[in-house]
N, C-alpha and C positions, 0 to 999 in steps of 0.2 A: 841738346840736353836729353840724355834718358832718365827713362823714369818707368815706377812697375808701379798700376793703379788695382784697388780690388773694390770691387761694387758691392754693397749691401745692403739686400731690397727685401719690400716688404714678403713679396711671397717669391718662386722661385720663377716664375713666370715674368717676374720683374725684368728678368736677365735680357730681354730684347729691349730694354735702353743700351747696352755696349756698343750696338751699333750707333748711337747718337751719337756715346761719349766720345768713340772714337773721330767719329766725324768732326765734332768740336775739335777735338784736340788733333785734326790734321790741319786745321785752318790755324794754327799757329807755330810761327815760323821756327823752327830749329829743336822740335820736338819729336821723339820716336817715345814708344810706348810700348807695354806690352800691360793686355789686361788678363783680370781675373774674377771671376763671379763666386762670392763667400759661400759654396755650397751648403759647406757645414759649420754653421756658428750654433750658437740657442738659441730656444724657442723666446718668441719675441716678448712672451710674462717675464722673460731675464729682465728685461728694460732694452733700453738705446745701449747705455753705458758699456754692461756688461754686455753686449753683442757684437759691439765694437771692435773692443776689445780681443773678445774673442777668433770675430773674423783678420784681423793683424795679427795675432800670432800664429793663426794657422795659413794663411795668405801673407809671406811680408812681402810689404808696399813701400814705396814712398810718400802716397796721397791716398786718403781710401776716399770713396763715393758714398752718397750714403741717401738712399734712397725713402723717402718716406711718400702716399700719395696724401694731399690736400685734403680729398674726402668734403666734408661740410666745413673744414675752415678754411680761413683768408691763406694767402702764400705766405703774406707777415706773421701770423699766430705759429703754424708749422714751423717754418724756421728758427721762429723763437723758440719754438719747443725742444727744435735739433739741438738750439745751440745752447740752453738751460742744462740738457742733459748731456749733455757733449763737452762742458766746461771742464771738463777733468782729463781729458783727451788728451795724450802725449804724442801727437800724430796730425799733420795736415788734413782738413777731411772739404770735400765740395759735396754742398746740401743739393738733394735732386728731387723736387718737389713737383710735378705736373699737377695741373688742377683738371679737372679734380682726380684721375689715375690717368697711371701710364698709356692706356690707349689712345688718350686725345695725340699724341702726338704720333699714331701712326696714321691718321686717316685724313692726312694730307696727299696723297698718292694715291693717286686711280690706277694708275697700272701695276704698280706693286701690288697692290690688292687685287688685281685682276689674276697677275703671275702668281701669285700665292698659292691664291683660289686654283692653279691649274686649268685655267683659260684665258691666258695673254690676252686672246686674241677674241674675246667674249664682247656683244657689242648691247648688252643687256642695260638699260639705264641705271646707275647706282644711287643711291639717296646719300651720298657725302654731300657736308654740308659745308659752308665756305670755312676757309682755312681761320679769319677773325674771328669767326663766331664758336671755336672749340671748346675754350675755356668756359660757354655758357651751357655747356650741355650733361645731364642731370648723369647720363650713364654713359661714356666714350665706350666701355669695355661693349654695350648692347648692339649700340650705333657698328661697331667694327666689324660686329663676331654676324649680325645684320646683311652687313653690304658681301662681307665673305660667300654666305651662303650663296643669295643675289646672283655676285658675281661668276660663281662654280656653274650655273646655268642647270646644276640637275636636275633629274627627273624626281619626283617625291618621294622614289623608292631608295634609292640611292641618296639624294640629301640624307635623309637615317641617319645616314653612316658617315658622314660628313661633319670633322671637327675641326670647328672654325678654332678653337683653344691653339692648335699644333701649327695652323698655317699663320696663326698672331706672331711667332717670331720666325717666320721668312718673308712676311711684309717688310719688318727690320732690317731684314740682313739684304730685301732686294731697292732698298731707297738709298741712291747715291747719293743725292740732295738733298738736306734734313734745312737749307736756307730759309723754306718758309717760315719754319716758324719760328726764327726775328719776329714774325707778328703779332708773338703771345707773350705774355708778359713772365708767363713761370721761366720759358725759356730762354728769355733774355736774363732774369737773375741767374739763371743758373750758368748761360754761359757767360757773364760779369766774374759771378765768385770763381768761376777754373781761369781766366785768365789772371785773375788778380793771388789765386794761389800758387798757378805757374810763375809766375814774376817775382813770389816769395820764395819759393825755390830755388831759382834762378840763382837771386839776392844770397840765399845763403849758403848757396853753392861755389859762391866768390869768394 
């Protein structure tokens, strides 16, 4: 089965989940893919709807992504939210909700963040915290951009100049294994509803 996805995230930074998606969508069987990040849709005062919207006609897809982070709600409230605003939708779409934002889900990988940072081979202790306990942490974005610094090993003249923001999505793009985290429960819904939209696809592709 081919298929063309486009991701629609809160800010533009969001785009280092594509490396997730795609990983999910190699773990099932008889999928190719090609993706796409909605650079240019409206500012998010348009709504959900109208951004939507906008990212499929300028992006066409067959499933679009649609990125919201958790923030202070439950994963149940958000989604509800996705899917209250989304009811008009003429388009498959899989909810991508991390709790509470997109960084908890990169600071599963010590070495990735190690290679990021530009010191593989750095042997500094890092303060990640176990991979179950993600979803209970106040700021992931802090915790990351944290262990980045940390792990670059520099000198405090040099840290300065040192943007932990730039190296956040080649942690992404350097974690082959995103298996951990099965242990969390955003990313188990979330990889529930792509399989369950891929097999609607499927279905109506017969």
């Amino acid at each position: 089965m081919d298929l063309t996805y486009t991701l629609i995230t809160d800010g533009s930074s969001d785009r280092v989940l594509i490396p997730i998606i795609n990983w999910a969508l190699d773990q099932i069987d008889g999928v190719r893919y090609a993706s796409q990040h909605a650079e240019i849709t409206l500012r998010p005062s348009a709504g959900l709807l109208l951004r939507a919207e906008s990212a499929i006609k300028y992006y066409e897809c067959d499933v679009l992504f649609v990125h919201r982070d958790a923030e202070s709600l439950s994963i149940k409230s958000r989604i509800e939210e996705i899917q209250n605003q989304l009811v008009k939708l003429n388009k498959p779409y899989v909810p991508v909700v991390p709790i509470r934002m997109t960084e908890a889900w990169l600071l599963g990988d010590e070495q990735a963040i190690r290679s990021a940072a530009s010191n593989p081979n750095g042997k500094v202790k890092l303060n990640l915290p176990e991979v179950n306990s993600l979803e209970g942490l106040a700021d992931p974005k802090s915790v990351l951009f944290e262990n980045l610094k940390l792990a670059s090993e520099l000198p405090s003249g040099r840290l300065r100049k040192f943007r932990p923001e730039v190296c956040r999505h080649r942690v992404a793009e350097l974690i082959s294994d995103f298996s951990q985290l099965r242990n969390l429960s955003a990313f188990v819904h979330f990889e529930n509803s792509l399989i369950e939209s891929i097999q609607a696809l499927a279905g109506s592709a017969l």
